[in-house]
C-alpha positions in Angstrom: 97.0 75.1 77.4 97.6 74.5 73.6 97.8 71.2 72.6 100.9 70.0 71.7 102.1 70.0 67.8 103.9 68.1 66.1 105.5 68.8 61.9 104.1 67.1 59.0 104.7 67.2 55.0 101.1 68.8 53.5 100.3 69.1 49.9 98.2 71.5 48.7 98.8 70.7 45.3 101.2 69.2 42.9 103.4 72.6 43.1 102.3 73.4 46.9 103.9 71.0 49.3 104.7 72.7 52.4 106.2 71.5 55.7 103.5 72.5 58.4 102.5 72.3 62.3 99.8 70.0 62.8 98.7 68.7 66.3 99.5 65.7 67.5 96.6 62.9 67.1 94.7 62.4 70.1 93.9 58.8 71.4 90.7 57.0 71.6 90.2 53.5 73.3 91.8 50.8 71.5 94.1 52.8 69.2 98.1 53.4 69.0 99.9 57.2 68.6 103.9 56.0 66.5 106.7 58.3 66.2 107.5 58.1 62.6 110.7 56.6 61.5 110.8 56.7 58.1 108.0 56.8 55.5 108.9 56.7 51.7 106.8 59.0 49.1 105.0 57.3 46.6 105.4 57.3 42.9 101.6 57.4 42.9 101.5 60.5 44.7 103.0 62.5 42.3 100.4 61.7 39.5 98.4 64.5 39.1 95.6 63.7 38.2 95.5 61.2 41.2 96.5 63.4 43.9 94.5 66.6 43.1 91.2 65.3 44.1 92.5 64.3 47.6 94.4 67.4 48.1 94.8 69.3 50.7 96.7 66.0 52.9 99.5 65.1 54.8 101.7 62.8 52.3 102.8 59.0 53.1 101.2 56.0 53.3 104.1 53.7 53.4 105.4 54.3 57.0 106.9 52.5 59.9 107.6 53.8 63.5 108.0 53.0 67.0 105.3 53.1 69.4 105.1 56.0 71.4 101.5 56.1 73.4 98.5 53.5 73.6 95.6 53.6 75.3 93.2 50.6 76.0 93.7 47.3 75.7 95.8 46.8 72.5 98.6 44.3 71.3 101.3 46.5 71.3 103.4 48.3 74.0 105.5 51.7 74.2 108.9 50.7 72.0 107.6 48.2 69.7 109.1 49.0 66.1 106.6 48.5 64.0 105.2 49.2 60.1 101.4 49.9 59.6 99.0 49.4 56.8 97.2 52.2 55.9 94.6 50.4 54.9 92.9 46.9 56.7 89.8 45.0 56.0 86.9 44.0 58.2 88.6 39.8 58.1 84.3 39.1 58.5 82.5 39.8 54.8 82.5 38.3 51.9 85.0 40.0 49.9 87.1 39.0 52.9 86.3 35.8 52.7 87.4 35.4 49.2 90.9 36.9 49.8 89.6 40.3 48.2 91.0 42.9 50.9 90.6 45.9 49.0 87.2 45.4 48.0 86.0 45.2 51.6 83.8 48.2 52.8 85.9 48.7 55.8 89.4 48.5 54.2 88.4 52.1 51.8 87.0 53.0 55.0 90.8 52.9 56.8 93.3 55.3 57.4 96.4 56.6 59.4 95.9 59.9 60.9 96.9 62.6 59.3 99.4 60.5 57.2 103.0 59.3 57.4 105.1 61.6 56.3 104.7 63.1 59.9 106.2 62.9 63.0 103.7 61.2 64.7 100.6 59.7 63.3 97.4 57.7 65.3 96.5 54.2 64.2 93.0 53.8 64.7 92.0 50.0 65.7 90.4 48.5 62.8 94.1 49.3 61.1 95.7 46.8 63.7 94.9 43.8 62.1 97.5 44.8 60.1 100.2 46.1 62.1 103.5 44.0 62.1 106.0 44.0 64.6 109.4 44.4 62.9 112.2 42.2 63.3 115.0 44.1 65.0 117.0 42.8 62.3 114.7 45.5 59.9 116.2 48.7 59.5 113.3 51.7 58.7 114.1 52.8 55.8 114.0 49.3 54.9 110.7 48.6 56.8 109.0 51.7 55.0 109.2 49.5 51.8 106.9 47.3 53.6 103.4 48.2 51.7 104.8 49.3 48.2 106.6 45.5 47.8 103.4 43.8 49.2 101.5 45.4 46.2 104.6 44.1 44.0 103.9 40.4 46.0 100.1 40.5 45.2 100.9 41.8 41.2 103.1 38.8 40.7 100.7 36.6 43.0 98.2 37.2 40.5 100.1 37.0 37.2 100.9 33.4 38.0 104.6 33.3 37.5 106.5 30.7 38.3 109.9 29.9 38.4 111.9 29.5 34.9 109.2 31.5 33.5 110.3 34.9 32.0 108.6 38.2 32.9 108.9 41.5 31.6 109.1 44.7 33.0 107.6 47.7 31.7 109.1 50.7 33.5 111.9 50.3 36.0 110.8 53.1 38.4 111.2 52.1 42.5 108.0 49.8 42.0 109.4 48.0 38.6 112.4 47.6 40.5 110.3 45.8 43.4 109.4 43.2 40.5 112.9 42.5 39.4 113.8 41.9 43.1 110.4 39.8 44.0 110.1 38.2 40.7 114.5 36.9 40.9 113.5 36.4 44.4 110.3 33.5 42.8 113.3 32.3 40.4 112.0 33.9 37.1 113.4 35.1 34.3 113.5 38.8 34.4 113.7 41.4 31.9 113.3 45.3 32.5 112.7 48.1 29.9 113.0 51.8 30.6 114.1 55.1 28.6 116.3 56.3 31.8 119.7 54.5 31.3 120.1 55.0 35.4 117.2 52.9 35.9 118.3 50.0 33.7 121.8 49.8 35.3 120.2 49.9 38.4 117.9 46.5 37.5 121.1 45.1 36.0 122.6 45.3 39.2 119.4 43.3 40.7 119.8 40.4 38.0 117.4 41.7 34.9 118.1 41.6 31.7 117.3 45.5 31.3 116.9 47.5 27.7 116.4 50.2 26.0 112.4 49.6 25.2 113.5 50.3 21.1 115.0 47.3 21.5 112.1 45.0 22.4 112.4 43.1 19.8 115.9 41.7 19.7 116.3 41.8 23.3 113.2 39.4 24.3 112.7 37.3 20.9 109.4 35.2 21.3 108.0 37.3 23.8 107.4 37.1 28.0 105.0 34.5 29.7 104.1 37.5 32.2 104.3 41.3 31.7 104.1 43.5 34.3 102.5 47.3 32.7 104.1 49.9 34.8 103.1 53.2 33.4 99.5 54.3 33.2 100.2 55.0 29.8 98.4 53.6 26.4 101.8 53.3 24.6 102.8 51.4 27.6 99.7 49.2 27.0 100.4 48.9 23.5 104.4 47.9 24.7 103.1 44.7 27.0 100.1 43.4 24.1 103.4 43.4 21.6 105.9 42.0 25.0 103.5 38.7 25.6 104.1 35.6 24.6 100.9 33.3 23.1 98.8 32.1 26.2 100.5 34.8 28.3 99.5 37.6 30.9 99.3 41.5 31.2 99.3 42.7 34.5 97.8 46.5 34.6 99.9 47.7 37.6 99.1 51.2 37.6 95.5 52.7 36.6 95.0 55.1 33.8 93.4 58.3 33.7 89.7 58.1 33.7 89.9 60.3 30.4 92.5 57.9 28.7 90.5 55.5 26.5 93.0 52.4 25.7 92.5 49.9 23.2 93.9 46.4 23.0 94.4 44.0 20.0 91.3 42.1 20.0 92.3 39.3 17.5 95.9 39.0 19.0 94.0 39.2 22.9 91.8 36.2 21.4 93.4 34.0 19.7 97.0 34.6 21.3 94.3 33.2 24.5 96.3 36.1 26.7 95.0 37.5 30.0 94.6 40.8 31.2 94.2 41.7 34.8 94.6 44.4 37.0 96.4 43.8 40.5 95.5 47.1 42.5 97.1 47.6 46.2 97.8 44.7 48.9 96.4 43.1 51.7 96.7 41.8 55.0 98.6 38.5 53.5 100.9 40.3 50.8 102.2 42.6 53.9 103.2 39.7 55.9 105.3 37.8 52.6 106.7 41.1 51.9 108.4 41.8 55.2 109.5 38.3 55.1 111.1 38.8 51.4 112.7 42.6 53.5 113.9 40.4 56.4 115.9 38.1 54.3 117.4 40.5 52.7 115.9 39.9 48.8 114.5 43.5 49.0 116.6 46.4 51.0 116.3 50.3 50.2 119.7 50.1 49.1 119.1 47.7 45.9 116.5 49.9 44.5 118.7 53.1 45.1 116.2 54.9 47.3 117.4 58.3 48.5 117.1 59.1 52.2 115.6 62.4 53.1 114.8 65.0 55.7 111.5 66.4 56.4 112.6 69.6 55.6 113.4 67.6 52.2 110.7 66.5 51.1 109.4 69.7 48.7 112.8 69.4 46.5 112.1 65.4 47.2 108.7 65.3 45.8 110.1 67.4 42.9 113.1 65.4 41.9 110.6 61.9 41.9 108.0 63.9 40.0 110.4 64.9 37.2 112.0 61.2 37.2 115.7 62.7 39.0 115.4 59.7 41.5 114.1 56.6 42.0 112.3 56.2 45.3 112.8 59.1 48.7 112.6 57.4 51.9 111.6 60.2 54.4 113.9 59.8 58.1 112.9 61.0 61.0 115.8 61.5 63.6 116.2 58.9 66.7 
């Protein structure tokens, strides 16, 4: 008897994404099989650069699901709705110990099986630690936002802001939109640039102060206590050293490629006494605050404008966020 298959969104490259049969995971002791829900495609994924080298995979990392099989003894039952974390730590080293999830041996270890952008995928146990219920209040789509806002939480955890201070911006794609909705949601001041007009009405809508980036200048006299650097880019680089106020942060939210050298204004990093850090994925903790942010309603798929799509969507999808046509797709999966 052939085991039974299941279908799954694969990319074999950047211009290769197919919709294939996989089979269904198989169970070991201690581990959960969830019938995906809705799982969004990430921005990151369509860097190409990025994606190649892991190529060929089954897309989505960001999904949630209801529990349809367990085996062993395990803290969830058949029907929980629930968002996983593709990645969990160990909770036991030292990395752990200092709040530093993703440096953890066993978080880079982790994984969902084959991905989420499938119909069903295996949690293995390690990746139970962080596995949240979900409030029935939660809708999906909603809940698949789950892991992209908690690395928006742990960015802006980082950075320091506070409420009354004002932070900029840099690129209002679905995860600069996740800032404007955390950051209003902290009680800061925000401000948002992007060259896509549809972006900035969209933060506008959220509460930012949103330009042109030409207009840097006049819009934001004297500069942001925090700037968040959305595009791996140098000119975007070059934007947040000229966006930051004296004895203000940079935040490098997305990494650059590894052949992209990128300079910084030594004298204005100096004596402007400015800090530069990177903030790269979530943990365990940023999970938990950012489904509580999602249940009260501060973040929903609807406020960033995320488009919801079929499986058999996701090729035309994938395009549309690669070329900048939408802001964030939210993969469905049907009752």
């Amino acid at each position: 008897m052939s085991a039974p298959v299941m279908r799954a969104a694969v990319l074999y490259d950047v211009d290769d994404l197919r919709i294939d049969e996989r089979a269904i995971p198989e169970l070991a002791d201690g581990e959960i099989l969830v019938r995906t829900m809705a799982s969004g495609i990430c921005s990151g994924d369509v860097l190409p650069w990025y994606i190649r080298r892991k190529a060929p995979l089954v897309l989505g990392h960001e999904p949630a699901g209801v529990v349809a099989e367990t085996r062993g003894d395990v803290p969830f039952k058949a029907g929980d709705r629930v968002f996983v974390h593709h990645h969990a730590p160990c909770f036991e080293c030292r990395h752990c110990a200092r709040g530093d999830y993703v440096q953890c041996a066993a978080w880079r270890k982790a994984g969902i099986d084959p991905g989420g952008i499938a119909e069903f995928f295996r949690v293995a146990a390690p990746n139970l630690k962080d596995t949240l219920l979900l409030p029935a209040s939660v809708g999906f789509p909603d809940a698949s936002l789950v892991e992209p806002l908690a690395c928006v939480v742990k960015s802006l955890r980082r950075s320091g802001v506070r409420a009354g201070d004002r932070l900029y911006v840099i690129g209002l794609g679905v995860m600069g939109l996740l800032h404007v909705l955390a950051a209003r949601a902290l009680g800061a001041e925000v401000f948002g640039g992007d060259f896509i007009a549809a972006r900035r009405d969209v933060a506008q809508r959220n509460g930012a102060i949103a330009f042109h980036p030409d207009e840097l200048r006049s819009a934001l006299p004297g500069g942001a206590d925090v700037v968040i650097c959305g595009p791996g880019t140098a000119a975007a680089m070059q934007a947040a050293v000229e966006a930051v106020a004296p004895g203000g942060t940079i935040v490098m939210f997305t990494p650059f490629p590894p052949e992209l050298p990128v300079t910084i204004d030594s004298q204005k990093m100096y004596f402007g006494d400015l800090r530069l850090l990177a903030s790269y994925s979530c943990g365990p903790d940023d999970t938990r605050a950012s489904l509580e942010l999602i249940a009260s309603g501060a973040v929903t798929a609807a406020k960033i404008g995320a488009d919801l799509v079929s499986l058999d969507e996701v090729p035309r999808a994938y395009r549309q966020l690669a070329e900048s046509k939408i802001i964030k797709p939210i993969v469905v999966f049907p009752e």
